[in-house]
C-alpha positions in Angstrom: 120.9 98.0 99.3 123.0 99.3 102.0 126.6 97.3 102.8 128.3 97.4 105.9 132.0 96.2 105.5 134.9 96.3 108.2 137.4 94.3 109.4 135.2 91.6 110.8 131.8 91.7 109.0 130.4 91.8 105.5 126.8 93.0 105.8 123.9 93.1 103.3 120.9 95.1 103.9 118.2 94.8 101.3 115.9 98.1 102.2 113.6 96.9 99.3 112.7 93.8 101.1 112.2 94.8 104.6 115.4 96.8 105.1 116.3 93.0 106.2 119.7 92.1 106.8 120.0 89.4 103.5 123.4 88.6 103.9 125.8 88.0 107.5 129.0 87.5 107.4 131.5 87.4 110.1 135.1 85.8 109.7 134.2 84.1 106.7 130.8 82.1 107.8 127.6 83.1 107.0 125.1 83.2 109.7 121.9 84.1 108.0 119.4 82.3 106.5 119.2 83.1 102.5 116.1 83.3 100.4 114.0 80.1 100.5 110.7 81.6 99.0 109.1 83.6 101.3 109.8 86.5 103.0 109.3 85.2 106.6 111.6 82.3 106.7 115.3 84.4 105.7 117.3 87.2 106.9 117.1 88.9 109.9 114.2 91.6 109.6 112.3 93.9 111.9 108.8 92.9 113.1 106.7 96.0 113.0 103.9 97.8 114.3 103.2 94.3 115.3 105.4 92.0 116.3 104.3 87.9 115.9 100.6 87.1 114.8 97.6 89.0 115.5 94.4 86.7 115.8 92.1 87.1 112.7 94.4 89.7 112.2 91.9 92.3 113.9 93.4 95.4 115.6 91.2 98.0 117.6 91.4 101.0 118.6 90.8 102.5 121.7 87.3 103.7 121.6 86.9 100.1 120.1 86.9 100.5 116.5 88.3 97.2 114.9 90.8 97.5 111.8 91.5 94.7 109.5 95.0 94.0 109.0 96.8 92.0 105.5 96.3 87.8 106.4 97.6 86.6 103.3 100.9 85.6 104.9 99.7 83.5 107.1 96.1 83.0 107.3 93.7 83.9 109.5 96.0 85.8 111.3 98.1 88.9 110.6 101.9 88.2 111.1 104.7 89.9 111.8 103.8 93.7 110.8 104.2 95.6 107.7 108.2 96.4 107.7 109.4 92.7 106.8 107.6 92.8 103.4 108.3 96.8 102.7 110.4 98.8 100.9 112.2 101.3 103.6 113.9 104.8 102.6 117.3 104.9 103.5 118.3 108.0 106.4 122.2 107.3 107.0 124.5 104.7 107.2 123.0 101.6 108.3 119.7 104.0 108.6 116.1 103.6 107.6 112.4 104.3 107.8 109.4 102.7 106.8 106.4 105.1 106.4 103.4 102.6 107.2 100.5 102.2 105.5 96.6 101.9 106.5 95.5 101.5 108.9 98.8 102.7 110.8 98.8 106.0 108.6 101.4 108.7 109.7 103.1 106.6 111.7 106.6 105.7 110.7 109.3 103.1 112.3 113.2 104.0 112.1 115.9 101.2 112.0 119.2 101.0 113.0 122.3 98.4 112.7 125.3 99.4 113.6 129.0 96.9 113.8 131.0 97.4 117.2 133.9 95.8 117.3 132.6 92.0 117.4 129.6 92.9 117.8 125.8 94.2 116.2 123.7 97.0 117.6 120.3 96.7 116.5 117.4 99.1 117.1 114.1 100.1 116.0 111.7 103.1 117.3 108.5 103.7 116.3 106.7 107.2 116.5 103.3 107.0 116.0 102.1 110.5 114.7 98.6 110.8 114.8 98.0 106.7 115.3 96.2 105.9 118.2 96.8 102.1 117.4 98.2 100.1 119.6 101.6 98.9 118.0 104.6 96.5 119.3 107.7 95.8 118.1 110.6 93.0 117.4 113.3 91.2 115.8 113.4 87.8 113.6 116.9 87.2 113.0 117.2 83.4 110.9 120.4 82.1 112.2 121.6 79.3 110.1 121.7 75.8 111.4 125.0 74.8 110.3 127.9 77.0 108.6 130.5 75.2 106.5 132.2 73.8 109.9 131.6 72.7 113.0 128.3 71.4 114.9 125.0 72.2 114.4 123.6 75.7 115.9 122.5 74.7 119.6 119.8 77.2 121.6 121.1 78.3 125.0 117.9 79.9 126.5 116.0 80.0 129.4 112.8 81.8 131.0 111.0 81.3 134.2 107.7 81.6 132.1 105.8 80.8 129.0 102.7 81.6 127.1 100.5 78.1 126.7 99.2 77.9 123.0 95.5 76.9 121.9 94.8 74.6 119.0 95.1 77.2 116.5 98.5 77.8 118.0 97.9 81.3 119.6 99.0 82.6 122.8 95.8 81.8 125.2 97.0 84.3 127.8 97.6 81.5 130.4 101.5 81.4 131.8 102.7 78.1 132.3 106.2 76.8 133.2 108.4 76.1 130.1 108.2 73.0 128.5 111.0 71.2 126.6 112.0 71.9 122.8 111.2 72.0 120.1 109.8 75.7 120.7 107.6 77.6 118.5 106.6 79.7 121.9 107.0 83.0 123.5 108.5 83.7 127.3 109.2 86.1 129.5 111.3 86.2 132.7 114.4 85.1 130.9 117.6 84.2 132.8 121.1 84.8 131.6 121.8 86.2 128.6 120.2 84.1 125.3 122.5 82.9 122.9 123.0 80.6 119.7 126.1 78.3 119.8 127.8 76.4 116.9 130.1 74.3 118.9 134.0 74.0 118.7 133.1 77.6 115.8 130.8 80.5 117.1 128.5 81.6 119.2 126.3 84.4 119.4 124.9 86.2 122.7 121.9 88.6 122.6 121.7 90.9 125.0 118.7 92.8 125.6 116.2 94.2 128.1 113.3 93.8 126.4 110.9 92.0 128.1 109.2 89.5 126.1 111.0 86.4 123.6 109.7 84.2 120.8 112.1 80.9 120.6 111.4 79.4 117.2 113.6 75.5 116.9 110.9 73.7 114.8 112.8 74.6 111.3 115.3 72.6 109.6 117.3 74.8 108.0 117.8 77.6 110.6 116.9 78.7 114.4 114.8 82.5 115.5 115.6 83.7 119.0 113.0 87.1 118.4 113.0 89.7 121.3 110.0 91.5 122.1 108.5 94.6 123.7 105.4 92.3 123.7 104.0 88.6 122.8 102.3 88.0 120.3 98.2 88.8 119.8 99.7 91.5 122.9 96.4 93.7 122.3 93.8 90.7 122.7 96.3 89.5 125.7 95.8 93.1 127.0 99.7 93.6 127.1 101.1 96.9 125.6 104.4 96.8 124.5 107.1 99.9 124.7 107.9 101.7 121.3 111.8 101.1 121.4 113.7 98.4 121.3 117.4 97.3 121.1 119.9 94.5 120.9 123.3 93.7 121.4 124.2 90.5 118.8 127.6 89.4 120.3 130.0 87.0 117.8 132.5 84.9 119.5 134.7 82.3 119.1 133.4 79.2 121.1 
């Protein structure tokens, strides 16, 4: 476990389950979804080499050799990528890396969180070694519906366009302009700068360049706003997605 503890935040990072962040605090309110029974619906954890699902959870390589990836989370598909359900070695203060397993063999992702002032840098950078599989990356911070005051968390988000889902509930490659919540859906083009907003209490901004966003509202109990360096299913979309990525989490009053 690594702890981060200042002036403003109280942070848990359990590096034996996904090197996620377990526990949130800032001023008092805790903003991230506990344990519930599965290890994709709490904390805010790193999705990695694959960020989202992968259909049939099939990955290929470039000559066109096809790899079968763990679907046992979330069958058919593969979801989410290996880190969230890992144990990560810890590298420094806030620091660690996941050595991944087949079919991803020497290649490693690094993780990074960071406090700045009122604020949380997040990063994660994958090297691939000798891989030649294709690999994106992203975050799934669970931010808690409602603290111990105050409204219920509200989404402020908004993206010129979306990915259109099929009956399975897969990205079917076709853009289409966004339609209202609830959201279980990933964009791209976003305008202004995402955030999360507990009125009269908190709100949280996320700032970041990366170029793709999964908006998750369907959930009782707590709210995803997941950047991306690609959508889901990217490889069978024929998107490739950048091997860095990084976020500014923002707390404010509101």
């Amino acid at each position: 476990m690594q702890f981060i503890d200042d002036a403003e935040f109280q942070i848990n990072i359990d590096l034996d389950q996904g090197a996620r962040i377990s526990s949130l605090i800032w001023r008092d309110m805790q903003f991230a979804v506990p344990f519930r029974g599965s290890p994709l619906t709490y904390g805010w954890y790193a999705m990695a080499p694959w960020a989202g699902r992968v259909r049939d959870g099939i990955i290929k390589s470039p000559s066109g050799q096809e790899f079968q990836l763990p679907t046992n989370a979330h069958p058919p598909h593969a979801i989410h990528g290996f880190g969230y359900e890992s144990s990560w070695q810890e590298i420094g203060p806030g620091r660690s890396m996941l050595y991944l397993p087949k079919p991803y063999g020497g290649a490693t992702v690094e993780q990074s969180i960071e406090v700045l002032d009122d604020a949380i840098r997040w990063s994660l950078e994958y090297d691939p070694g000798d891989c030649d599989l294709p690999a994106w990356m992203g975050f799934h911070p669970w931010f808690v519906r409602d603290l111990d005051r105050g409204g219920s968390a509200e989404v402020e988000f908004s993206a010129a366009k979306m990915l259109s889902r099929d009956s399975d509930g897969m990205p079917d490659g076709q853009i289409v302009s966004p339609s209202a919540q609830p959201w279980d859906d990933a964009f791209t083009e976003v305008r202004g700068t995402p955030s999360v907003v507990w009125e009269d209490v908190a709100r949280i901004s996320i700032e970041s360049d990366a170029p793709w966003w999964v908006v998750y509202t369907e959930d009782p109990d707590g709210i995803c706003i997941e950047p991306q360096t690609a959508p889901p299913d990217a490889q069978n979309l024929g998107i490739t997605g950048e091997h860095y990525i990084e976020a500014l989490f923002v707390f404010e009053e509101e």
